[in-house]
C-alpha positions in Angstrom: 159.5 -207.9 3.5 158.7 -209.0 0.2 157.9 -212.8 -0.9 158.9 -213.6 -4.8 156.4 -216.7 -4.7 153.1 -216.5 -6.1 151.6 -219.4 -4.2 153.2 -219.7 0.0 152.2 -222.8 1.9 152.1 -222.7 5.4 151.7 -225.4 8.3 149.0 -224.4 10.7 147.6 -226.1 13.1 144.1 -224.9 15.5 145.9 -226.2 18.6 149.4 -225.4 17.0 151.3 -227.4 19.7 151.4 -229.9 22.5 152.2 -227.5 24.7 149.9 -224.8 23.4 146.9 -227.2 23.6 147.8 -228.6 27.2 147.5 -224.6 28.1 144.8 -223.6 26.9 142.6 -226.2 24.9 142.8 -229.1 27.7 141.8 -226.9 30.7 139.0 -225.3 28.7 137.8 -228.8 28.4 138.7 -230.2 31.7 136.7 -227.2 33.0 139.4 -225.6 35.1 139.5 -222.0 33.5 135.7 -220.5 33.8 136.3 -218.3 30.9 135.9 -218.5 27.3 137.4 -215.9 24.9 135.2 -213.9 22.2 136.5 -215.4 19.6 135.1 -219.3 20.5 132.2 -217.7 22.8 128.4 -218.6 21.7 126.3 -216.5 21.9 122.0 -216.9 21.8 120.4 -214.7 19.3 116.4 -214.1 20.1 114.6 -213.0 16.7 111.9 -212.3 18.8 111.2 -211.1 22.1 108.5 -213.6 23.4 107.1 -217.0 22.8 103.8 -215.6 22.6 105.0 -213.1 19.9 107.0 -215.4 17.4 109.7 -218.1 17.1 112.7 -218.1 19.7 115.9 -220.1 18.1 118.9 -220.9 20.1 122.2 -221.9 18.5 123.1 -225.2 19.8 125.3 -227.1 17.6 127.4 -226.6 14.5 127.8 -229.6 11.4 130.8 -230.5 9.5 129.3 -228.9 6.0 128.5 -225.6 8.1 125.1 -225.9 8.6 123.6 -225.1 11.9 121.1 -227.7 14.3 118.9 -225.2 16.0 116.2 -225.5 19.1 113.1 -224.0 18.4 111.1 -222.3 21.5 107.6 -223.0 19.8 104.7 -220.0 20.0 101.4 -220.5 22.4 99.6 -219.3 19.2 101.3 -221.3 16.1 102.3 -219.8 13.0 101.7 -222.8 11.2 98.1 -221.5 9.5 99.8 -218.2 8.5 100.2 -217.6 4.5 103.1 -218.6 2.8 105.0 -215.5 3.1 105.5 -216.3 6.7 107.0 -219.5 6.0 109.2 -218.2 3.4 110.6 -215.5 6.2 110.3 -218.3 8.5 112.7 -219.9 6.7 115.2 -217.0 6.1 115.1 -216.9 9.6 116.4 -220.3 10.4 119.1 -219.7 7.4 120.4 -217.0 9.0 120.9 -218.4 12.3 123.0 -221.3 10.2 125.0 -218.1 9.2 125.5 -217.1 12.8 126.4 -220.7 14.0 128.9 -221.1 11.0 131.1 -218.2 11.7 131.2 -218.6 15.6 132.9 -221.7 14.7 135.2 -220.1 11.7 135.8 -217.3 14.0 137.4 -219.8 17.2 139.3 -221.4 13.9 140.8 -218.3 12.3 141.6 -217.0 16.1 143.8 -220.1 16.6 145.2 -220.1 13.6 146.6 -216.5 13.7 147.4 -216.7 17.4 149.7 -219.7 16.2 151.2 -217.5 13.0 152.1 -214.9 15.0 154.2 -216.8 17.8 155.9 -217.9 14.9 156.1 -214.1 13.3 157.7 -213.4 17.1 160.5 -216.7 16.2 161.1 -215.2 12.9 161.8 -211.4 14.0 164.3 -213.2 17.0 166.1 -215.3 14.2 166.6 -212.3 11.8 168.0 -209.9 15.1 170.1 -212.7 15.6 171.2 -212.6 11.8 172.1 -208.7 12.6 174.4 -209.9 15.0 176.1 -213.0 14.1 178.9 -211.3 11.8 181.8 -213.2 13.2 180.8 -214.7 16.1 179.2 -217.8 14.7 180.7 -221.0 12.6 179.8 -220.9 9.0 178.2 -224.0 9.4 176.1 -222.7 11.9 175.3 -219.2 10.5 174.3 -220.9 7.3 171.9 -223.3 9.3 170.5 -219.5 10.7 169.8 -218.6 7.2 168.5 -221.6 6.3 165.5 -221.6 8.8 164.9 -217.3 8.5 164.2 -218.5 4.8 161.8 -221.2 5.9 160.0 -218.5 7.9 159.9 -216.1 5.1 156.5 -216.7 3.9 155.1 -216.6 7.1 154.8 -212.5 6.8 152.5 -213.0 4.0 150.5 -215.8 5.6 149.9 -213.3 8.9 149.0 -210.1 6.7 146.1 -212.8 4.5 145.0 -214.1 8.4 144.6 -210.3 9.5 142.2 -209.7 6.5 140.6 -212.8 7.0 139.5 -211.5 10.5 138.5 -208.5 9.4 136.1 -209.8 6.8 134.9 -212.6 9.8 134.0 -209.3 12.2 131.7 -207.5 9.0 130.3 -210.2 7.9 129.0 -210.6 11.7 127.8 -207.1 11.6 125.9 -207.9 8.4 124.2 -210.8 10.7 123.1 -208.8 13.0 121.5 -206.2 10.6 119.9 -208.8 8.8 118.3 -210.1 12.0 116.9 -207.2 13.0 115.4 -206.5 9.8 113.3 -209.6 9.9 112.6 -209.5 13.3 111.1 -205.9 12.2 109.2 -207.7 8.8 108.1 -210.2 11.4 106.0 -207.8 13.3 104.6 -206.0 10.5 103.5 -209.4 9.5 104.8 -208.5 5.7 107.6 -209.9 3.6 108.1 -206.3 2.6 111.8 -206.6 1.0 111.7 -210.2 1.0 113.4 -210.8 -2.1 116.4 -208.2 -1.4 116.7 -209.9 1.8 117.2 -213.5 0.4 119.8 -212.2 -2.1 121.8 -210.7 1.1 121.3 -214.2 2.9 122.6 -216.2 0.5 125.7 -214.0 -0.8 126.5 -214.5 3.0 126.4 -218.1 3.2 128.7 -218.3 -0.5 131.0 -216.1 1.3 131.0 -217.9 4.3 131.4 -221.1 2.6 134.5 -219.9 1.0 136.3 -218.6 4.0 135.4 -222.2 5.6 136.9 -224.1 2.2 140.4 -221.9 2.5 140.5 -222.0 6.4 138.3 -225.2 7.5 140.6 -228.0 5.8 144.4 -229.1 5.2 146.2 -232.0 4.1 147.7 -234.1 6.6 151.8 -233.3 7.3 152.2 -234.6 11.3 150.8 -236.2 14.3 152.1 -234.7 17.7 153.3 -237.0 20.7 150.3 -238.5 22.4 148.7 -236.7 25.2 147.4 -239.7 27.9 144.1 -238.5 29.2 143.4 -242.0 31.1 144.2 -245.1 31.9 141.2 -247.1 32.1 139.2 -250.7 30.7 140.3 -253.3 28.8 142.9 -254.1 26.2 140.1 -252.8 23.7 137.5 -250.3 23.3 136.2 -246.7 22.5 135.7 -243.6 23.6 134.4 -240.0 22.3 132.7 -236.6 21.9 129.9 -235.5 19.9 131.8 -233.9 16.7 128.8 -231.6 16.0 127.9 -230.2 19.6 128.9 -226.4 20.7 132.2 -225.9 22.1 130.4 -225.7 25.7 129.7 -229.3 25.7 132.3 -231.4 26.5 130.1 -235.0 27.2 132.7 -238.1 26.9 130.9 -241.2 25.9 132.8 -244.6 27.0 132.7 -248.3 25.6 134.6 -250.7 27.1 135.2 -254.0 25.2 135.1 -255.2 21.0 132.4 -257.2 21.2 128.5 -258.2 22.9 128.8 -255.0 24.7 126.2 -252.7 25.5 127.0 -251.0 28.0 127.9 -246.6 27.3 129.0 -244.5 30.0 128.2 -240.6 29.2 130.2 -238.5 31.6 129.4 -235.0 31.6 132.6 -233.4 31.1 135.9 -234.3 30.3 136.9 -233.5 33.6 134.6 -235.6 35.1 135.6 -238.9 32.6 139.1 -238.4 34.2 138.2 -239.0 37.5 135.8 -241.0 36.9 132.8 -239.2 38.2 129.6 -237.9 37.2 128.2 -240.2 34.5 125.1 -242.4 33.6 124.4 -245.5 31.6 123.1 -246.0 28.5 122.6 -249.9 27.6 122.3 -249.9 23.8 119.1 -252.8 22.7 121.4 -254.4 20.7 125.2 -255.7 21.3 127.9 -254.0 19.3 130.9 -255.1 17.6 134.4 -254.0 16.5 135.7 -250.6 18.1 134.6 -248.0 14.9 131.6 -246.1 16.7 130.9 -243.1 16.5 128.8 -240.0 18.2 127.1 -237.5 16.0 124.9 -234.9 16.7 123.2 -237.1 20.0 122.8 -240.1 18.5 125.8 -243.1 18.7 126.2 -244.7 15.3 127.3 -248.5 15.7 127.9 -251.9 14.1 125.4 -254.6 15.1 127.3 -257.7 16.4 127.0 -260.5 14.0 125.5 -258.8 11.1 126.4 -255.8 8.9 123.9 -253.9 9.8 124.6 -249.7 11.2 122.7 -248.7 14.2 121.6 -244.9 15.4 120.8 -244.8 18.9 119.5 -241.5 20.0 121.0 -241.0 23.7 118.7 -238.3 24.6 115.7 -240.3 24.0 117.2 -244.0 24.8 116.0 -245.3 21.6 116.8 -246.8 18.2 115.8 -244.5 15.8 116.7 -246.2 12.4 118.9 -249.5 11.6 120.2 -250.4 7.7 122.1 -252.7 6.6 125.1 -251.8 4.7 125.0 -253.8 1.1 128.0 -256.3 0.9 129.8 -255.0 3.7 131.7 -258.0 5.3 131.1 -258.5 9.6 132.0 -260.7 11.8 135.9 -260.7 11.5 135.7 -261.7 7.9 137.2 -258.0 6.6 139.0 -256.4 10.0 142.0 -254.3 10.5 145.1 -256.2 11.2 144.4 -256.4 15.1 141.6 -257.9 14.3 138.8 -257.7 17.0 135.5 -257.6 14.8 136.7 -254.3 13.2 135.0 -254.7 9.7 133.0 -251.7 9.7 134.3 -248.4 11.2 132.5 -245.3 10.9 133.8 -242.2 11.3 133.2 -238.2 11.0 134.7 -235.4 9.8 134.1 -231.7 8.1 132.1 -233.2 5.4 130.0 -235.6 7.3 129.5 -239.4 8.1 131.5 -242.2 6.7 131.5 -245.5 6.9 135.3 -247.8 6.2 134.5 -251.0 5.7 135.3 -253.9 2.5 133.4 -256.4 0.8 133.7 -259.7 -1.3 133.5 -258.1 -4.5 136.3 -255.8 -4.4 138.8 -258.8 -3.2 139.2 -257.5 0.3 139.8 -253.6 -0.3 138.9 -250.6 1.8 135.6 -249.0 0.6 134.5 -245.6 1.4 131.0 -244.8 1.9 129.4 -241.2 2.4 126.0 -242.4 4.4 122.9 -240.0 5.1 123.0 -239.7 8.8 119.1 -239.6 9.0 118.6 -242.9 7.0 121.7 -244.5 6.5 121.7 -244.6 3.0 124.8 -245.0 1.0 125.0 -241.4 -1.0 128.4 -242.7 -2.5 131.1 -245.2 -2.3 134.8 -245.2 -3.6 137.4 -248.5 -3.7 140.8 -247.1 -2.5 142.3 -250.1 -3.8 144.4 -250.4 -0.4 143.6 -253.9 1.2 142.3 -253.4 4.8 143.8 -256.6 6.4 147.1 -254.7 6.1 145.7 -251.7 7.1 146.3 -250.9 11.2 143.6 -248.4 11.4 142.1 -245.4 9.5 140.6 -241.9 9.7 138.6 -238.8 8.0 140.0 -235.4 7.5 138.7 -233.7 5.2 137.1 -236.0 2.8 140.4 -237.6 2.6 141.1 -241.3 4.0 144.9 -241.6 6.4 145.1 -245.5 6.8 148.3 -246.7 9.1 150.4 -249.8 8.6 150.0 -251.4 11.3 148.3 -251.4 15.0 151.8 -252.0 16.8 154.7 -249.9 17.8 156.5 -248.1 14.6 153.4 -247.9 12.7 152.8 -244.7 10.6 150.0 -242.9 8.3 151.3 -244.6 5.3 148.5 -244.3 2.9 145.7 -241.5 1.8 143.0 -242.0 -0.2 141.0 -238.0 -1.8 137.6 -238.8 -2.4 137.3 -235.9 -3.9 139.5 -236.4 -7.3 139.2 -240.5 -6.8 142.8 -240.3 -6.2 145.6 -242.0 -3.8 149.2 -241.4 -2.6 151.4 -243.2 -0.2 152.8 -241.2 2.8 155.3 -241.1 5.1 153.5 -239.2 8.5 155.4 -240.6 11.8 152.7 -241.7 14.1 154.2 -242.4 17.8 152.3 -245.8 19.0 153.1 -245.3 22.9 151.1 -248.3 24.2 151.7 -250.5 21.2 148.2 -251.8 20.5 145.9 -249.3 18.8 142.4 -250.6 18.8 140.7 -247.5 18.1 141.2 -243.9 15.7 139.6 -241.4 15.1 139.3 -238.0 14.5 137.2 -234.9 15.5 136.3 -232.4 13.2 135.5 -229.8 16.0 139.0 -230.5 17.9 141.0 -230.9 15.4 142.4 -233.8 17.3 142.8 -237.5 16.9 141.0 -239.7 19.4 142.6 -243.5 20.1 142.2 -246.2 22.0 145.7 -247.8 22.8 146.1 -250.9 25.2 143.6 -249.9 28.0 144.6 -246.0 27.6 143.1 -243.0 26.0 144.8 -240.9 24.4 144.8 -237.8 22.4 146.8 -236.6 19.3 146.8 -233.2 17.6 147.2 -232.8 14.2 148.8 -230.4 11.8 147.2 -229.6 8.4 149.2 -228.1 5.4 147.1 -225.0 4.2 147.5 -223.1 0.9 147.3 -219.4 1.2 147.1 -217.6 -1.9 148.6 -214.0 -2.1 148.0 -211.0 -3.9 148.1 -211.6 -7.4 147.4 -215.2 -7.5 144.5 -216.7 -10.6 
């Protein structure tokens, strides 16, 4: 079937439909299936057979920009005195574990992704049998409405055949992985860096190429919200809940704040499962109250807005401590900048594949949304933008993709109305439906690693997937 464009778009979604996610996604989660499928498994890969021989990393969790947090099974005898070569192949090691982690991820995402093109491949063979056989016994009206939607589905042949490739390149450069581990777990015991140099070249052709396939496949723009999926009813009027954005798929901690302001009081429950009935958690209680709703979990530690001050705090669950506190320059607190529901909401930080945000607006630019990119070590501002889009009117907001959604209100009928691309400095107003079931939404955010929006709305939690709008380029294409 040939396609006369030279550029095909495509709608894709990882977890496609409501439906499709309740199946399969949700009891992953829940923890009612007890298997996991190759393509999203993790997997631990030992450079080294002991402790006592050499350094033993463990993937553990995977970051937005597709670099890989690691845990380190430290040698009785450290390699720390040893010459600089070690280091150097030390450090080749560790990048090619962030290779590994990477494409586990990009693998679970191409999987879903092609799984959800093919249904649709299946839809667009039944539509064009149906076209076979519809000589007569349809009204024009209708059989022109058949034709219509076969031509809709049209590109999708070309967008299945590009998927197919892309999983083919996904299973060799695994293969490469694996080669190049075993090469420098071989260097390692010869205690050489014999080959050091082709090896480095290898390592970092793999990470350009893996950094492409995560550019074309990782991100989208935003063309729909789904229905809301209710996980719970539970707490007040306000509040926030969420998962760590950058742990492995296997860890599916909930972390629970009930309340907009003075709180300091997290529940951690240990699965999803577990924060639906309502079992199995501890308490955290944070040294310092929180306001507003816009926290935020990333990789263990809970990034929050110190009531009555502008300041950003990073609490580090597993160690129950604060491990750095800034103040954000100019930002406005204490209900002076908030959405339009109000509730101490100036500062909102979010995540997404590029990293941690903060939304907030100041005095000097009259009241607008800023943008800020902050370090997530020191909470630095890296960079700021003004979208220009004045937050009072703004219900709430999200990250996808370097890209700002703001709705237009917190109450029933609201919609993604607005979207701000940090990346050209650019804006456009939108039109996205955005079903408010509760009618107050205190809380929005999404998650990079499910591809789903969390929110707060009126004392229930609830769960929205998102479709993105991917370009695939065929054969042909500049």
């Amino acid at each position: 079937m040939s396609v006369p464009l030279l550029k095909i778009g495509a709608v894709l979604s990882t977890m496609a439909m409501v439906t499709n996610w309740m199946s399969q996604t949700l009891p992953s989660l829940v923890g009612l299936n007890g298997t996991v499928s190759r393509a999203g498994a993790s997997e631990k890969i030992t450079l080294f057979q002991s402790p006592e021989e050499g350094w033993q990393l463990y993937t553990s969790a995977q970051a937005p920009d597709g670099k890989c947090i690691c845990t380190a099974v430290i040698p009785a005898q450290s390699t720390c005195s040893r010459d600089g070569r070690s280091q150097e192949l030390r450090q080749l090691m560790e990048k090619v574990q962030n290779v590994s982690q990477s494409m586990e991820v990009l693998e679970l995402r191409t999987y879903r992704d092609l799984q959800y093109v093919r249904s649709m491949e299946t839809l667009m063979r039944s539509l064009d049998a149906r076209l076979r056989v519809a000589d007569g016994s349809l009204s024009a009206k209708s059989f022109q409405e058949l034709k219509d939607r076969m031509t809709e589905l049209l590109p999708l042949s070309s967008v299945l055949e590009q998927y197919k490739a892309d999983t083919r390149t996904i299973v060799r450069l695994r293969e490469e992985v694996r080669n190049l581990s075993s090469s420098l777990a071989a260097i390692q015991e010869e205690m050489g860096a014999y080959g050091y140099e082709d090896l480095q070249q290898r390592v970092m052709a793999l990470e350009a190429r893996l950094h492409a396939c995560a550019q074309k496949l990782g991100c989208g723009k935003l063309t729909g919200v789904s229905n809301p999926i209710t996980i719970r009813a539970m707490g007040s009027r306000f509040g926030s809940w969420m998962t760590d954005t950058m742990a492995p798929s296997t860890d599916s901690r909930v972390w629970y704040m009930d309340g907009y302001y003075k709180g300091r009081r997290v529940l951690e429950f240990r699965t999803l499962g577990d924060f639906i009935k309502g079992q199995n958690f501890i308490q955290h209680l944070l040294p310092q109250p929180w306001a507003g709703t816009g926290h935020v979990v990333y990789n263990g530690s809970l990034f929050y807005n110190k009531y009555q001050s502008n300041v950003v705090v990073k609490y580090h669950f597993r160690s129950r401590s604060v491990l750095v506190q800034r103040s954000l320059p100019g930002a406005g607190y204490n209900n002076t900048f908030p959405y339009s529901w109000g509730g101490f909401s100036d500062m909102d930080f979010m995540v997404d594949e590029s990293g941690l945000w903060a939304v907030y607006t100041t005095n000097q630019n009259a009241g607008n949304i800023v943008v800020s990119r902050l370090d997530p070590h020191t909470l630095e501002v890296l960079r700021s933008w003004d979208t220009g889009y004045p937050k009072r009117s703004a219900g709430e907001a999200f990250m996808i993709c370097g890209v700002l959604y703001v709705t237009n209100s917190h109450l029933a009928g609201a919609k993604v109305y607005f979207a701000y691309f940090t990346n050209t400095s650019s804006y456009e107003y939108t039109d996205v439906p955005f079903h408010n079931q509760y009618s107050h939404i205190s809380m929005l955010d999404y998650n990079p690693r499910e591809r789903a929006l969390y929110t707060w709305n009126n004392g229930h939690q609830v769960l929205y997937n998102v479709t993105l709008f991917h370009v695939i380029s065929t054969a042909g294409d500049p």
